[in-house]
N, C-alpha and C positions, 0 to 999 in steps of 0.2 A: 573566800573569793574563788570562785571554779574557773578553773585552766581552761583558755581555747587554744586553737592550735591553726595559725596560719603558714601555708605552704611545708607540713608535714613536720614546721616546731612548735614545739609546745610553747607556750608562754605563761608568764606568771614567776613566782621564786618561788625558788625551794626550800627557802625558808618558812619555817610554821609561823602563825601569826600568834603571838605570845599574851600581849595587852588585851583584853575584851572594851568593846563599845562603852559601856559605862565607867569603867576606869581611864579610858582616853575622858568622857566626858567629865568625870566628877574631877581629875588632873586639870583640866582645861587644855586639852594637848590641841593645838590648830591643826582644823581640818588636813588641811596639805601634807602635815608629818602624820598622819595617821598611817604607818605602815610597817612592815616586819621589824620595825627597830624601834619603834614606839613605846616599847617597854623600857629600853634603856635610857629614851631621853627623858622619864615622868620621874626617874632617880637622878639623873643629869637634873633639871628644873629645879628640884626640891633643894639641891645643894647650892644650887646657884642663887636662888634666893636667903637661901640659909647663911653665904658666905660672901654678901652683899657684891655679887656677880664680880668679885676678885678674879682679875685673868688666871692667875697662880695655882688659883684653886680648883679644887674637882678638877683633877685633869685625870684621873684613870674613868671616872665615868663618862669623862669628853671624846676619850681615846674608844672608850669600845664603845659609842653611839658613832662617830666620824667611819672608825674601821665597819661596823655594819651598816650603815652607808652608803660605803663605797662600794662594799661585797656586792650590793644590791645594784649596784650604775654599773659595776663588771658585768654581770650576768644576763645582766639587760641589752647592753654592747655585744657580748657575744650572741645572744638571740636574733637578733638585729645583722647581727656578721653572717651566724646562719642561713636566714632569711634572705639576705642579697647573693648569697654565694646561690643558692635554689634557684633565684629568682634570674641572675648570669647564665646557671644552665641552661634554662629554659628556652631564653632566649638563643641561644645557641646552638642549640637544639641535641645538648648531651645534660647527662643527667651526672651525679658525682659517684662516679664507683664502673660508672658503665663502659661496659666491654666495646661493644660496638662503635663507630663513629659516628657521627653525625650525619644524615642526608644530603647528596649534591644538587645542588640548587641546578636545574635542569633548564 
């Protein structure tokens, strides 16, 4: 997946993508979970059918597919945090670090 970059953030994670396309496909992983954490849910899946989807069970591979996850909806939040704090600049007409003030509206 190649990073762009709106308002001077980068986007994307920084996560490496670990799973390849034909192991999402040959797993049957759906579309929508195809992503940085797609590897831990095709060992998550296997146990869960293996352990007739017992809540009880597989809970360390529950744990680190939910904790990568979340890592992922943080990172994404703070990009997005980024990006509106830029974007507040801008409109205000200072930027984040900068010495100078602002212009008077004349």
């Amino acid at each position: 997946m190649a990073e762009t970059e709106i308002e001077g953030v980068k986007l994307g994670s920084s996560k490496p993508m670990i799973a390849t396309q034909e192991e999402m496909v040959e797993n049957s992983v759906p579309i929508p979970y195809r992503d940085q954490c797609a590897h831990l849910l095709i060992p998550l899946n296997k146990c869960r059918v293996a352990e007739f989807y017992l809540p009880w069970k597989c809970e360390n591979e529950r744990h680190a597919y939910e904790k990568c996850e979340y890592e992922l909806v943080m990172e994404r939040m703070l990009q997005m945090q980024k990006i509106r704090e830029l974007q507040d600049a801008k409109k205000k007409g200072t930027l984040p670090g900068s010495v100078l003030p602002a212009p008077a509206n004349v």
